[in-house]
ZAMARGU-4260 file (C-alpha; in steps of 0.2 Angstrom, whole numbers, plus 5000, padded with zeros to 4 digits):
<rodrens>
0) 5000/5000/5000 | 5014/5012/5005 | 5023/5008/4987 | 5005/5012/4976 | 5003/5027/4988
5) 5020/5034/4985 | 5015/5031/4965 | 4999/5041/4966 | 5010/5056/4975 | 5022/5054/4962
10) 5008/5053/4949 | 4997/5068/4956 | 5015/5079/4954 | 5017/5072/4936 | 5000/5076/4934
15) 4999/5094/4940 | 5014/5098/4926 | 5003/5092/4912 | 4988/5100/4917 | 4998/5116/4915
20) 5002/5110/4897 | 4984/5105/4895 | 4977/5121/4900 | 4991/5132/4891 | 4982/5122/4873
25) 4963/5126/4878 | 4965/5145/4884 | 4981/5155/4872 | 4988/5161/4889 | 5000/5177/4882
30) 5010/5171/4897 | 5012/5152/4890 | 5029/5157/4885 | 5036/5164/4899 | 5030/5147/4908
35) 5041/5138/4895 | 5057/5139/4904 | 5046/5133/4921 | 5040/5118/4912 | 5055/5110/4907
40) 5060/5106/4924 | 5046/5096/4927 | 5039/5091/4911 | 5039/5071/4911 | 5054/5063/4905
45) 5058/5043/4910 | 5044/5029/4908 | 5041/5031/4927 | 5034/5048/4923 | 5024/5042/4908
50) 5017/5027/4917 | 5012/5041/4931 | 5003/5050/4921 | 4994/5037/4912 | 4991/5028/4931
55) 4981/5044/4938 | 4966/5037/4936 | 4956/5050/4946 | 4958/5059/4926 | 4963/5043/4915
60) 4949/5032/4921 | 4935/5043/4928 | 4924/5058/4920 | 4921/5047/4902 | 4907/5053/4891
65) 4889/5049/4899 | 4879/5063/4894 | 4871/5052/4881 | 4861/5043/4894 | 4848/5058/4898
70) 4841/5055/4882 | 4837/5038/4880 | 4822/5028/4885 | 4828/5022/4900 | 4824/5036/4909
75) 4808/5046/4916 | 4805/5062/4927 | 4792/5071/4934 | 4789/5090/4932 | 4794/5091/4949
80) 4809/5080/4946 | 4812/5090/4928 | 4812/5108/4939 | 4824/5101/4953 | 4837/5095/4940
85) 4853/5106/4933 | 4847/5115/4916 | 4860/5107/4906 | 4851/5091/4910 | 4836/5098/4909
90) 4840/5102/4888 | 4848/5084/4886 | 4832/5076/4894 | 4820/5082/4881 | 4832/5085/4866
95) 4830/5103/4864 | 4841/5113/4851 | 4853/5123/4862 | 4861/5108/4880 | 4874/5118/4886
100) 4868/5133/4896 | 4887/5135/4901 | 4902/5140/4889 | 4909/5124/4891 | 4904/5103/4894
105) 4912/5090/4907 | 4909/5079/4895 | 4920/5086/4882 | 4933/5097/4891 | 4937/5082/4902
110) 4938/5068/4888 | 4952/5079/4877 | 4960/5082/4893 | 4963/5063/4895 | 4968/5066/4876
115) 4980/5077/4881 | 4987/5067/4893 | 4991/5052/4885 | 4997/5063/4869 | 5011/5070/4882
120) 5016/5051/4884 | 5015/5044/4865 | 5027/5062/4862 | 5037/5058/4878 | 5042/5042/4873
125) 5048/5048/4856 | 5063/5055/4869 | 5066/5038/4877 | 5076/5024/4868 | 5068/5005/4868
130) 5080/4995/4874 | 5080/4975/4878 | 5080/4980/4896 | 5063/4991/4895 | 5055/4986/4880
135) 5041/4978/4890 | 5036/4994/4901 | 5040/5005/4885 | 5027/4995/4874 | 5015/4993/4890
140) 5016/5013/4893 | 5012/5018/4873 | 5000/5003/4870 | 4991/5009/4886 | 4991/5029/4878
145) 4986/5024/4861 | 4972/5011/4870 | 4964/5030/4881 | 4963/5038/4867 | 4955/5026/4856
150) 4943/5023/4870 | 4941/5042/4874 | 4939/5045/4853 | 4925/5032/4852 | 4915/5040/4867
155) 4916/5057/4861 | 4910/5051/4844 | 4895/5046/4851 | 4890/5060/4856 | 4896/5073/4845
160) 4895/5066/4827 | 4881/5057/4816 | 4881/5038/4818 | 4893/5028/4807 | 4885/5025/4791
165) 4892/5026/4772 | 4880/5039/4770 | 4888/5049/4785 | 4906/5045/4783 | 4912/5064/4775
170) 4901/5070/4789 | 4909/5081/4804 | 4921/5070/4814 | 4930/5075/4828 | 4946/5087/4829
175) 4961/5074/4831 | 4974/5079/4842 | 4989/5066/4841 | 5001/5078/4847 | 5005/5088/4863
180) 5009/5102/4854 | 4999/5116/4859 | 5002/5126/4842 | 4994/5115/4831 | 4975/5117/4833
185) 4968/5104/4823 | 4950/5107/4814 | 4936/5092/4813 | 4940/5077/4803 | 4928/5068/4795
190) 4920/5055/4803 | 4927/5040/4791 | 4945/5050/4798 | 4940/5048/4816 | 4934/5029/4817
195) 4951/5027/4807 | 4961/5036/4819 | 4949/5026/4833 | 4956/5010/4825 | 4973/5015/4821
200) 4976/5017/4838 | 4966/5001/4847 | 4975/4989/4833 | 4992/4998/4837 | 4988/4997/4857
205) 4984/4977/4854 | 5000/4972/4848 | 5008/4981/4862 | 4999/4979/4879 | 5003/4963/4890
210) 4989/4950/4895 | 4987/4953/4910 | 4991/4969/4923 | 4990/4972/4941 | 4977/4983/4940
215) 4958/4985/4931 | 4962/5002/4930 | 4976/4997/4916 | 4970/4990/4900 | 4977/4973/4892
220) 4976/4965/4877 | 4959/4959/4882 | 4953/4975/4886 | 4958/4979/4869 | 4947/4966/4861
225) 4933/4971/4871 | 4932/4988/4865 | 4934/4982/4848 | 4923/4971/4851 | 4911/4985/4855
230) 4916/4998/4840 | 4914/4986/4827 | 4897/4981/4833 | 4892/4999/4832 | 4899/5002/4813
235) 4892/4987/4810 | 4905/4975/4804 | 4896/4960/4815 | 4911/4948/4808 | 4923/4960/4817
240) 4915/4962/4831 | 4913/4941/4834 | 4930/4938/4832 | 4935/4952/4843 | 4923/4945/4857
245) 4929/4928/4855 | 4945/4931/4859 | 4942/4942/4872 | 4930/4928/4882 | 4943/4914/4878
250) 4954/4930/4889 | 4942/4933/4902 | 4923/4924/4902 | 4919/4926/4921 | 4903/4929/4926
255) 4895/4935/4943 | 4882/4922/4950 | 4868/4934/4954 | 4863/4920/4967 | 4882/4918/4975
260) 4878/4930/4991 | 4896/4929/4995 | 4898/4941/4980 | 4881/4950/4977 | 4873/4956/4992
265) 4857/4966/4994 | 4864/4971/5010 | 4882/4979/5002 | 4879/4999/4997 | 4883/4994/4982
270) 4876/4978/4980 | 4890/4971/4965 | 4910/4969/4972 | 4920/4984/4970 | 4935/4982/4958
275) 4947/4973/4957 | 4936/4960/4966 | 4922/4961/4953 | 4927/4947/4939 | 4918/4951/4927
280) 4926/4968/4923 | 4941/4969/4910 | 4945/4986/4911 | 4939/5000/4926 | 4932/5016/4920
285) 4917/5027/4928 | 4907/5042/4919 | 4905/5060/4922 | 4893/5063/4936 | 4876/5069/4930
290) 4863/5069/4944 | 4849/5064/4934 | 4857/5048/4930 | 4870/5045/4944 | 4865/5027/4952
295) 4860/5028/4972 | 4850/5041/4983 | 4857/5055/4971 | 4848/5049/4957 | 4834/5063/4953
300) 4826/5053/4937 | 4817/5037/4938 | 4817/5021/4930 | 4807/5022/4915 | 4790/5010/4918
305) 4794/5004/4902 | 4810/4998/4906 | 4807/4991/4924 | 4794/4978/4918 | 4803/4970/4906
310) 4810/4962/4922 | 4800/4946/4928 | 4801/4943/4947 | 4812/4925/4945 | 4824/4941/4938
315) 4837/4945/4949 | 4842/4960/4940 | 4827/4966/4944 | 4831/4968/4963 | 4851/4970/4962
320) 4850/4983/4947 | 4833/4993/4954 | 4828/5002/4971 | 4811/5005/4976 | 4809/5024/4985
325) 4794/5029/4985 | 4777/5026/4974 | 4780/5022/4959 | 4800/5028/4959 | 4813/5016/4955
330) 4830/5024/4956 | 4845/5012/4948 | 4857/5005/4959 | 4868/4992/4951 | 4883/4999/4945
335) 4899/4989/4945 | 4909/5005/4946 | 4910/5004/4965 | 4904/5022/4965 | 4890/5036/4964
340) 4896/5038/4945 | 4891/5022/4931 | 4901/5008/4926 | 4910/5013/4909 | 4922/5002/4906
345) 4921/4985/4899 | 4916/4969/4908 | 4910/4951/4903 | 4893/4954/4901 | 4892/4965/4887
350) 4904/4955/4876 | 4894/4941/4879 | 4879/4951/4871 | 4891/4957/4857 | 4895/4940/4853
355) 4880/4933/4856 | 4869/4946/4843 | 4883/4945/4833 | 4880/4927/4829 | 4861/4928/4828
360) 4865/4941/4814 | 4874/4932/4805 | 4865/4914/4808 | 4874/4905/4822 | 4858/4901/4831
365) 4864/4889/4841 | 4879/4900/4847 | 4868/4913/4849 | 4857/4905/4858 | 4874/4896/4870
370) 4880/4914/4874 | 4861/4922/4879 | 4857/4908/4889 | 4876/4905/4897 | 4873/4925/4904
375) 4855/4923/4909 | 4856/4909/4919 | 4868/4916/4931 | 4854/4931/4932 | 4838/4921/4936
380) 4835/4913/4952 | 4842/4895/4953 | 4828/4883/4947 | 4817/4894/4939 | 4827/4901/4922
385) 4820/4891/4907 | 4832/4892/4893 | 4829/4901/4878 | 4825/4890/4865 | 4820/4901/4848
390) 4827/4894/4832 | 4821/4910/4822 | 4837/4921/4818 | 4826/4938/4819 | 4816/4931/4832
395) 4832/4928/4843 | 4839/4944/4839 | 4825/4954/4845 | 4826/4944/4863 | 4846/4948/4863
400) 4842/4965/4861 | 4829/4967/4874 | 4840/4957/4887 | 4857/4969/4879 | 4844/4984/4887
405) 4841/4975/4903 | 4858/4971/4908 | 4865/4986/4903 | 4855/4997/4905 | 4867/5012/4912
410) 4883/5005/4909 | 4896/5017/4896 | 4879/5025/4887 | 4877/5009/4878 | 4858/5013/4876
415) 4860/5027/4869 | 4871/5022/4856 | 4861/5006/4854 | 4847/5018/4851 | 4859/5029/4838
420) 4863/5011/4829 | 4845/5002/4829 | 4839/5017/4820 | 4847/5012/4805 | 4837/4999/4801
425) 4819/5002/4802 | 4815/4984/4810 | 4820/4992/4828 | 4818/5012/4823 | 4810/5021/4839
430) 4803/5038/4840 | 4804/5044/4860 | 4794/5056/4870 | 4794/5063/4883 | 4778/5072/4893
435) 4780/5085/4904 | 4764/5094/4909 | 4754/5100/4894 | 4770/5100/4884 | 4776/5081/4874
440) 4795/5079/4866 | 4798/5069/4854 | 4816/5063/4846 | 4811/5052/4829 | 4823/5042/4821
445) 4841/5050/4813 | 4835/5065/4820 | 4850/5078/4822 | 4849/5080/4840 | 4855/5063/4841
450) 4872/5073/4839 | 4876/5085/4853 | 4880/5103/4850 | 4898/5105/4853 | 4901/5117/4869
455) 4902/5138/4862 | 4920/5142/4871 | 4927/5126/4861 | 4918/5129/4847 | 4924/5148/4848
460) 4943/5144/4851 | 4945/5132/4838 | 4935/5139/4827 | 4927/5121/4825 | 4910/5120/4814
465) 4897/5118/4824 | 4883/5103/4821 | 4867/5104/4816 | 4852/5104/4827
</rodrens>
């Protein structure tokens, strides 16, 4: 403990350095030259520096995008509840054409600051020679940079461009900053160049990360392959996707018995074992918190009805996800991050359901049917779970989706990009709305607001194009 607590110090010291670097890029300080000379004392040199940086996880592995999540389904408020929550939320909840009643958003400022973070590392290294003697921790340190901001690209994409389609792909992408150079102010891509630049790095990070780590807060090579997992199923590429998933469950394919009291406990505060003694998780990471959403007592929306009877009572999701508080007011509860923030990482259970969809799209019914049933059976009470025995391709596809929904229902925004993805094929197209009073909200399907505005100061500093609302 005294050794990872040493680290922290020395990572928070690293860390303070960058953050000066960092804020120097967002806000053309006239100063930022005099600071120059100030820097280079402390700006991070050796692979212990890099890995400290990279290790911070209170920056690398918390604050991912969420926002999505307060304008999806999943979720209902009252007029009371609507008036009590921040206005920013308040937009995102009923989809209205102008979010962020602030210059800036959380969820973007603090996703391109772990951009900026692992970019000082990948340009740090360029410094250091790989030697035999530390080619390991070289190659551990750049595949986990290259793997944060793969993984912060593809949240950000998901909320502030279209979805991937080949009818969006000269669509606005995302300004790509691969450097720490704070002179180059990089315009938006399109988004065919940001999903490249997505898999450039994730395809790079896999051939350098080691299989195993000390820590779930570090990524591996079968974190890798769950997030690939996971962005192939969202362009589409269901072959990709399976193959990704595959190899990441021959990694990892534990699952949490929702009927094992030694490691799910109503009575626990957070009902699911915190990491690095939850199983199931193959890389740590938790959202920005927005109190509408958060999980707990600070939750100010409610579970949508719609959502919360798709849970029979032999269910046990029903009771470790959900928390009655008052008439008809379920609040969620069953995050695995350990925390009042969601889960967004990656864990076994979704790259089961990738896998397990995957294979229903592409035929595999009886694989399909192996991997929904292999999940659910660890969910129902023991005795009572019936497998699932539908032979028709479409048929099982629509029940992998439902239970996709169920079990992950706040976990990395998924819904909302599932929402985003489904649209695209008019079989599972939704139109939402939301009542409030007198006044109804509606979101059909490929509507623009299914791309967030980009915050005005960002906007206005790097002269970026704004998207459609």
């Amino acid at each position: 403990m005294k050794k990872r607590n040493s680290i922290r110090y020395y990572g928070l010291r690293i860390f303070l350095a960058v953050e000066i670097i960092f804020l120097a890029g967002c806000s053309e300080l006239n100063t930022w030259l005099d600071e120059k000379s100030t820097l280079s004392d402390s700006r991070p040199e050796t692979l212990t520096d890099m890995r400290a940086i990279l290790d911070y996880a209170e920056w690398m592995n918390y604050f991912c995008p969420s926002m999505g999540d307060l304008g999806t389904d999943n979720i209902y408020m009252d007029i009371q509840a609507f008036n009590s929550a921040p206005e920013t939320q308040r937009n995102a909840y009923i989809w209205a054409d102008v979010i962020f009643n602030e210059p800036e958003s959380l969820d973007w400022t603090s996703a391109y600051r772990k951009i900026a973070h692992a970019n000082v590392a990948l340009d740090g290294l360029n410094s250091i020679k790989r030697t035999s003697a530390n080619s390991a921790e070289y190659d551990a340190v750049k595949g986990t940079a290259l793997f944060f901001r793969g993984f912060t690209y593809y949240g950000l994409a998901q909320m502030f461009c279209k979805v991937y389609s080949e009818s969006n792909m000269q669509s606005l992408g995302l300004p790509l900053r691969i450097t720490s150079d704070i002179n180059i102010t990089p315009k938006r891509s399109s988004l065919e160049q940001t999903y490249d630049q997505i898999f450039q790095d994730l395809h790079e990070a896999l051939a350098l990360l080691p299989d195993v780590t000390s820590y779930q807060t570090r990524p591996t090579k079968t974190s890798v392959r769950g997030l690939l997992a996971r962005v192939y199923l969202n362009i589409g590429d269901f072959q990709n996707a399976l193959m990704y998933a595959d190899m990441a469950l021959k990694d990892n394919n534990n699952l949490l018995d929702f009927n094992d009291s030694s490691l799910v406990n109503l009575s626990s505060f957070y009902r699911f074992p915190v990491h690095p003694l939850n199983p199931e998780i193959m890389f740590w990471a938790a959202s920005n918190l927005h109190y509408v959403i958060s999980p707990l007592n600070i939750m100010i929306s409610s579970v949508s009805n719609d959502l919360y009877q798709k849970y029979d009572d032999n269910d046990l999701r029903k009771k470790f996800f959900f928390a009655e508080e008052g008439e008809n007011e379920i609040k969620f509860r069953g995050t695995y991050s350990g925390l009042n923030r969601n889960f967004a990482g990656i864990a076994v259970n979704e790259v089961i359901l990738i896998r397990a969809e995957c294979n229903a799209r592409i035929g595999n019914v009886s694989d399909a049917k192996e991997d929904i049933n292999l999940l659910l059976e660890k969910r129902y009470l023991k005795g009572t779970f019936e497998p699932i025995s539908i032979d028709h391709p479409d048929s099982l596809l629509n029940k992998i989706l439902e239970e996709r929904r169920k079990e992950l229902p706040f976990t990395a925004q998924l819904r909302w990009d599932d929402l985003r993805r489904l649209n695209l094929d008019e079989r599972f197209a939704k139109t939402m709305k939301r009542e409030l009073g007198n006044q109804v909200y509606s979101l059909p399907p490929n509507d623009p607001r299914y791309v967030f505005p980009i915050p005005l100061m960002d906007v206005q500093l790097g002269d970026l194009q704004q998207n459609e609302r």
